[in-house]
C-alpha positions in Angstrom: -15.4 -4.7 4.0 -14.8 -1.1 2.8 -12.5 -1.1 5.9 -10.2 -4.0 4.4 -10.2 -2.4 0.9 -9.1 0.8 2.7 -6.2 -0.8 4.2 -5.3 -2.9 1.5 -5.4 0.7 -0.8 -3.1 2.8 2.0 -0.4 -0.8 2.0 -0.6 -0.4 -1.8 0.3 3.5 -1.5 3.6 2.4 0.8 4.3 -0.4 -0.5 6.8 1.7 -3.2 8.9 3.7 -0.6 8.4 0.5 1.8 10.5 -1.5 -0.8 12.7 1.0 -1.4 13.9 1.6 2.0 14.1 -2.1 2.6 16.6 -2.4 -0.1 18.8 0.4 0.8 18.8 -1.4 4.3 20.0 -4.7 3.1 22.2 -3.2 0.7 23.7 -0.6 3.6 24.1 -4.4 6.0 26.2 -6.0 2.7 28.2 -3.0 2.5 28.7 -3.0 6.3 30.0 -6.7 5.9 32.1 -5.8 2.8 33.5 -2.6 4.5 34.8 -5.1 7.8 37.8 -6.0 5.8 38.6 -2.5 5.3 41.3 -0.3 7.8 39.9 2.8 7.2 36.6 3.5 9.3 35.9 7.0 6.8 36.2 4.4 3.5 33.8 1.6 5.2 31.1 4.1 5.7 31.3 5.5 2.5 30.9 2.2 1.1 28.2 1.2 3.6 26.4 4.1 2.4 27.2 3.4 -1.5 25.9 -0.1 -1.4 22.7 1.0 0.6 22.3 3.5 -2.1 23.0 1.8 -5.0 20.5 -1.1 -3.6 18.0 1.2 -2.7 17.5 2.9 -6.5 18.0 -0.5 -8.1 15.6 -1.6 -6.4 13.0 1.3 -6.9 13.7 0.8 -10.4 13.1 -2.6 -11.0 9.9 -2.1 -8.6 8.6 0.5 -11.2 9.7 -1.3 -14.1 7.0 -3.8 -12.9 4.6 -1.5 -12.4 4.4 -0.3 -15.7 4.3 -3.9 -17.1 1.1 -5.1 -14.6 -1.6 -3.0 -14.8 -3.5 -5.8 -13.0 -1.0 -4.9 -9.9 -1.3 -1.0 -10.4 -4.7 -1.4 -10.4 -5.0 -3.9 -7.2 -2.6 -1.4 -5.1 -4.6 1.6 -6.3 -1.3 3.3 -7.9 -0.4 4.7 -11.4 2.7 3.8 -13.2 4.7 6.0 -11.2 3.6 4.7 -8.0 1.9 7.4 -6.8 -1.6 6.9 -5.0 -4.5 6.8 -7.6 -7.1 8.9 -5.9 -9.3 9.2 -8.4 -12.0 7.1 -6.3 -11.7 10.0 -4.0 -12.3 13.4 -6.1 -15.7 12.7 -6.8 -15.5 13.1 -10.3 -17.5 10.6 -12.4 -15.2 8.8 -15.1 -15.3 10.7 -18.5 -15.2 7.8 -21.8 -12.5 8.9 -23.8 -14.8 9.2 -26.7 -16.9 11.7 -25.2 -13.3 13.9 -24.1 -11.7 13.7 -27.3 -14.4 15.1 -29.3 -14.1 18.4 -30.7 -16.7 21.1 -29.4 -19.1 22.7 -31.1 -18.9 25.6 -32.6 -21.6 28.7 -31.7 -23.6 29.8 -35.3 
């Protein structure tokens, strides 16, 4: 079971620059189609690679726009509301209430 958890955790951790690169692949394919009609091979890569970009960020956006709005997501895919991988399993360091770190500390007499 730890093994499926695992692997669910590392597919969480790609699944940002996954999506990303997804949509700058479908995006780069409709500029392809929308750069057929143009004569000039220079101007249909440029807007092949346009549309691929311009897919690609939109995309990333809107994936961590949702991110920051689920925290039941971030916290299935193990990531913060960046995207980054939440490794905080792995340091070893107990959680700390927030109680107990906010407090002010004593002070020597």
């Amino acid at each position: 079971m730890r093994w499926i958890r695992l692997f669910f955790r590392i597919f969480g951790w790609l699944l940002t620059p996954f999506l990303a690169w997804a949509a700058s692949f479908f995006g780069a394919v409709a500029g392809a189609l929308l750069a057929i009609k143009l004569d000039d091979p220079v101007r249909g890569l440029v807007v092949t690679a346009v549309c691929g970009g311009l897919a690609g960020v939109a995309a990333l956006i809107g994936w961590l726009h949702y991110l920051r709005r689920s925290p039941e997501v971030r916290e299935v895919l193990a990531v913060t509301e960046d995207g980054t991988p939440d490794t905080t399993e792995f340091t070893g360091v107990p959680d700390v209430p927030e109680e107990l770190t906010e407090a002010e500390p004593s002070q020597p007499s």
